[in-house]
N, C-alpha and C positions, 0 to 999 in steps of 0.2 A: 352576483356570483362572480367569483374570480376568474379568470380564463386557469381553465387547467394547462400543466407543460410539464416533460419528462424531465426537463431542463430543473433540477430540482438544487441541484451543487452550484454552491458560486467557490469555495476553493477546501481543499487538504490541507493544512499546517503542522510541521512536528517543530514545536518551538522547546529549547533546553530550560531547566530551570531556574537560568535570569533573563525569559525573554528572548534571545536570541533565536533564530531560522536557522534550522536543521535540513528543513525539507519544505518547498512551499509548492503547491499547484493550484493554480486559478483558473475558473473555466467561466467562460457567456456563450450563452447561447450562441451559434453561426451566425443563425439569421433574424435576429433579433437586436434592439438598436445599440449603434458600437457606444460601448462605456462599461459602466459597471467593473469592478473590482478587478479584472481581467485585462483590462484596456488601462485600468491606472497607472500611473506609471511605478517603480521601483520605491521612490521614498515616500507615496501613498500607501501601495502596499504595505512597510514597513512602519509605520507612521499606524495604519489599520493593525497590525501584529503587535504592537508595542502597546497600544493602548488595549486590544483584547487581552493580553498577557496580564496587564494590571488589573483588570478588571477579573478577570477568572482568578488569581492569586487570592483573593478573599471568600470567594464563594464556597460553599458548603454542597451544593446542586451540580447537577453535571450538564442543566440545559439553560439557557439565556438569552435574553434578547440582546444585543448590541451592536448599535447602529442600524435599526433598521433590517436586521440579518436574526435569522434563525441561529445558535451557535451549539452544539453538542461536543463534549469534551472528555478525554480520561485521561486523566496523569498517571504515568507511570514510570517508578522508579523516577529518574533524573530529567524526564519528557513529559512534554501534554502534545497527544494528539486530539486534534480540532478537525470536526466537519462543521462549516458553515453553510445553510442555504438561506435560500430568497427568504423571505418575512414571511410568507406564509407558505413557506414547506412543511409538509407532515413531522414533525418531530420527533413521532414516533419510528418512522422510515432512517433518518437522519440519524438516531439514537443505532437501530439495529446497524447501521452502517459503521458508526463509529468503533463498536462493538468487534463486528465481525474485521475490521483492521487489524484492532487490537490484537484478536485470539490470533490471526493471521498471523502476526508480524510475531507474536509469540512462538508460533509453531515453525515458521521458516528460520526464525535467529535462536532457536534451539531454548525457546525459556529463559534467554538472558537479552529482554528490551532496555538499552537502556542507550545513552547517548551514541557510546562508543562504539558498540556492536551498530545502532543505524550506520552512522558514519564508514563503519567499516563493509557493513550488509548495504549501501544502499543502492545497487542495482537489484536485491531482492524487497527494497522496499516501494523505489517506483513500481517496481512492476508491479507489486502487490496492488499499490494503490489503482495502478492503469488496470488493472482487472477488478478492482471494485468499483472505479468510476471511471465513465470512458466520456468525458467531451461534456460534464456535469449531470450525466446521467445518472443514475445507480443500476448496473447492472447485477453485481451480485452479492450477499448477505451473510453466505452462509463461510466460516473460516477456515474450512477443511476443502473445501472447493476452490478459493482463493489458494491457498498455498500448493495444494496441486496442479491448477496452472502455471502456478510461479515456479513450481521444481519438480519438471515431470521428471522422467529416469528419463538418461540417455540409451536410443536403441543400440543397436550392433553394427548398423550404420555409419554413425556417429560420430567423430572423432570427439573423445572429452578424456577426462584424465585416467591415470593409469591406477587400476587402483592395486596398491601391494601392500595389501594386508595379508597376511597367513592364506585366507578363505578364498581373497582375488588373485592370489597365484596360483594355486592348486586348482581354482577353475580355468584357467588363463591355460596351464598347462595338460588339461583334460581335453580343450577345446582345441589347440593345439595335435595332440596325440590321436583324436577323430578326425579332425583333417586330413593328418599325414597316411592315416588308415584310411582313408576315402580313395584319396589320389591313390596310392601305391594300389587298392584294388581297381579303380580305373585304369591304371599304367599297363594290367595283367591282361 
């Protein structure tokens, strides 16, 4: 029997549709022995992404072996997002993963996934990924969960931006008009 481990992710890949790296995250376990995929260096890495890229360009299936590695895949629009784990990671776990990216990365870039929106969104898409996988973990599955961590509201606290729409001034100026009504009856 295999030693089981939470450690189930060796990397994240949003590669374009000739193969190129959009987005890569590699993870090894901490304390487990230095190498693996994570410790490779830059033109292994890319070396590893070029030949998955060719490899998934024919396939029909969304799940695969190569090299050694678990691979789960969805293309989308002008991208393929990849979760790769160890050989014998549950695939099914790996599948819901890649899944819930997807709906994620959907719901935070407004329904339009596509190269340029990542490239454009990509502080909402590490983050995405960092709260789906934390250190090759998988912690969370579900895409409405992910993207709510990734874009809570700002409180009142807060400084973030202004909003001036019709709706955000007229509250802006409500909020404003209670104030001045608060103090002026404190002043009395």
């Amino acid at each position: 029997m295999a030693a089981l481990s939470l450690y189930t992710v060796q990397a994240v890949l949003v590669l374009d549709s000739n193969g190129k790296r959009v987005f890569s995250q590699y993870y090894g376990p901490p304390h487990g022995p230095a190498g693996g995929r994570a410790a490779a260096s830059r033109d292994a890495q890319r070396a590893f992404e070029k030949g998955l890229f060719a490899k998934t360009r024919k396939q029909a299936t969304d799940i695969l072996l190569y090299d050694g590695s678990v691979v789960v895949y969805k293309e989308i629009v002008d991208v393929v997002l990849y979760v790769v784990g160890a050989g014998d990671a549950n695939e099914s776990l790996l599948y819901l993963t890649v899944v819930a990216l997807r709906d994620a990365l959907d719901i935070l870039l407004k329904h339009a996934v596509d190269r340029r929106t990542i490239v454009d969104g990509y502080d909402l898409v590490a983050l995405a990924i960092d709260e789906t996988v934390d250190d090759g973990i998988i912690i969370e599955t579900d895409a409405e969960a992910i993207a709510g961590r990734v874009s809570r509201p700002l409180t009142h606290d807060t400084p973030g931006r202004l909003d001036l729409s019709e709706q955000g001034l007229k509250s802006a100026y409500q909020l404003a008009k209670e104030r001045f009504a608060e103090r002026l009856k404190n002043s009395l």
